[in-house]
N, C-alpha and C positions, 0 to 999 in steps of 0.2 A: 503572586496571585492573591488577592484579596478576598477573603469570606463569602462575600455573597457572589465574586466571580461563578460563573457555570462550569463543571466538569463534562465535557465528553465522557460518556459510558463506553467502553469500547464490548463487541460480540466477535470471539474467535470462530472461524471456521474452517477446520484442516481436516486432516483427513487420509485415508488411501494411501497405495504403493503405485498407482498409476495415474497419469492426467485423463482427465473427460468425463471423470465418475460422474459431475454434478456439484462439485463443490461452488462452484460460480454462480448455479442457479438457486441452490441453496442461498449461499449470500445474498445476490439480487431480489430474492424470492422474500425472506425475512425482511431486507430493507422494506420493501414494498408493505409490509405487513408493518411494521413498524408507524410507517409514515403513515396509513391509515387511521395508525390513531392519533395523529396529530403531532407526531415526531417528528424534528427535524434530522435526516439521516444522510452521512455519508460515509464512502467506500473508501479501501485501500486495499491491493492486491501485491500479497509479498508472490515474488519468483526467485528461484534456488542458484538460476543461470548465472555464471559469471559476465555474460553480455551486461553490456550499459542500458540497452531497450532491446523489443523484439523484432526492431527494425532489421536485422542483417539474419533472422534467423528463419530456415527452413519450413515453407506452411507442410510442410510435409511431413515434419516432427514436430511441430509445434500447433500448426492452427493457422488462420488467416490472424491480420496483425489491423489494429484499431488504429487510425489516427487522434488525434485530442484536436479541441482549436488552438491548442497552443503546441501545434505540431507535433507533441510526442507520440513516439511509435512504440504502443502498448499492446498486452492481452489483449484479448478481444473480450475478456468478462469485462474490463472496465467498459466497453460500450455497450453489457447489459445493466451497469449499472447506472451510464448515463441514462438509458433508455426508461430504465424500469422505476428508477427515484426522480427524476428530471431534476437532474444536477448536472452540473458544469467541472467536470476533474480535469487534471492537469498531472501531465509527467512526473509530478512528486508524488502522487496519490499509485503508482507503481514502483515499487521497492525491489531491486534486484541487489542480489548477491555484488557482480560487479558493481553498481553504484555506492553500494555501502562500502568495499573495499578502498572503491576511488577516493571517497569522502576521508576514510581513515588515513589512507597514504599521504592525499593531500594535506591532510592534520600533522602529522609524523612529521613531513618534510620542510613546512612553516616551524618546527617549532611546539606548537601548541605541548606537547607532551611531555617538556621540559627534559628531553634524554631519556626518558622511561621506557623500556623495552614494550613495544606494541605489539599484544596478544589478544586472541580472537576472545578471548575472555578476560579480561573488562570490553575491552576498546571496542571490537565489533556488534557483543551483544548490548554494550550501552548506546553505541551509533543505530543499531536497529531500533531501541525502544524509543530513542531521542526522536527518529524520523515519523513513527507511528505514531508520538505525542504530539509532536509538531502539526505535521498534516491534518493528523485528525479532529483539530480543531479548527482548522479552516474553514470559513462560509464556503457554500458550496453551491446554494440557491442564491434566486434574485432579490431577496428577502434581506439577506447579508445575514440572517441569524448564524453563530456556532451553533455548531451541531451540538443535539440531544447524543446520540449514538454513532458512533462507528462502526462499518461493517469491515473485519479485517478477514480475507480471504488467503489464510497460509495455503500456496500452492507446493509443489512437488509431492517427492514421497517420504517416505517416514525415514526418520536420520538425518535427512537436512536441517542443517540449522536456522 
């Protein structure tokens, strides 16, 4: 990245031992404010679930389930946050515990890790950070600007990693 390239800021948002405290509309609530002043902002919601989406998963323990236009079957905070920043996200801008395992398996089994024993410490906490670096730099408006800010929503309870 070159000097005058732009850094996304990233804003953590976790919290609680239970889901529906409000952690969602916190986030949502701050982009919004954010963008008021002329920020460019987008979202990214970690979940603890080892599911790949919350497509197969119970609205009865979890909530109803958002579609993206790019079919991923997410929380439903990401469509406060399409709603609330009017931005356009996509199934990478939701991080799930399965997905990030996937990601590292698939690494392991190409190779990539040169025979190196793969532990949740390096390999998943740097697969986490890599994905929130990644994404969070995505244009997310019609504008095509990278984003000023990141709004990262850590969901579960306390002790997930």
């Amino acid at each position: 990245m070159g000097s005058n390239a732009k850094q996304t800021k990233y804003i953590i948002v976790s919290g609680g031992v239970i889901s529906g405290i409000g952690k969602g509309i916190i986030a949502s609530s701050t982009g919004l404010l954010l963008k008021t002043l002329g920020l460019t902002v987008t979202s990214i919601k970690i979940d603890p679930y080892l599911n790949i989406d919350a497509g197969t998963l119970s609205p009865l323990d979890h909530g109803e389930v958002f579609v993206l236009d790019d079919g991923g079957e997410v929380d439903l905070d990401l469509g406060n946050y399409e709603r609330y920043l009017n931005v356009t996200l996509t199934r990478d801008n939701n991080i799930t515990t399965g997905k990030i395992y996937r990601e590292v398996i698939d690494k392991e089994r190409r190779g990539d890790y040169l025979g190196k024993t793969v532990q949740v410490v390096p390999h998943i906490t740097n697969a986490i950070q890599d994905w929130v670096e990644r994404v969070g730099g995505v244009p997310t408006t019609e504008n095509g600007r990278v984003p000023d800010v990141c709004i990262v929503e850590l969901g579960g309870t306390v002790g997930d990693i």
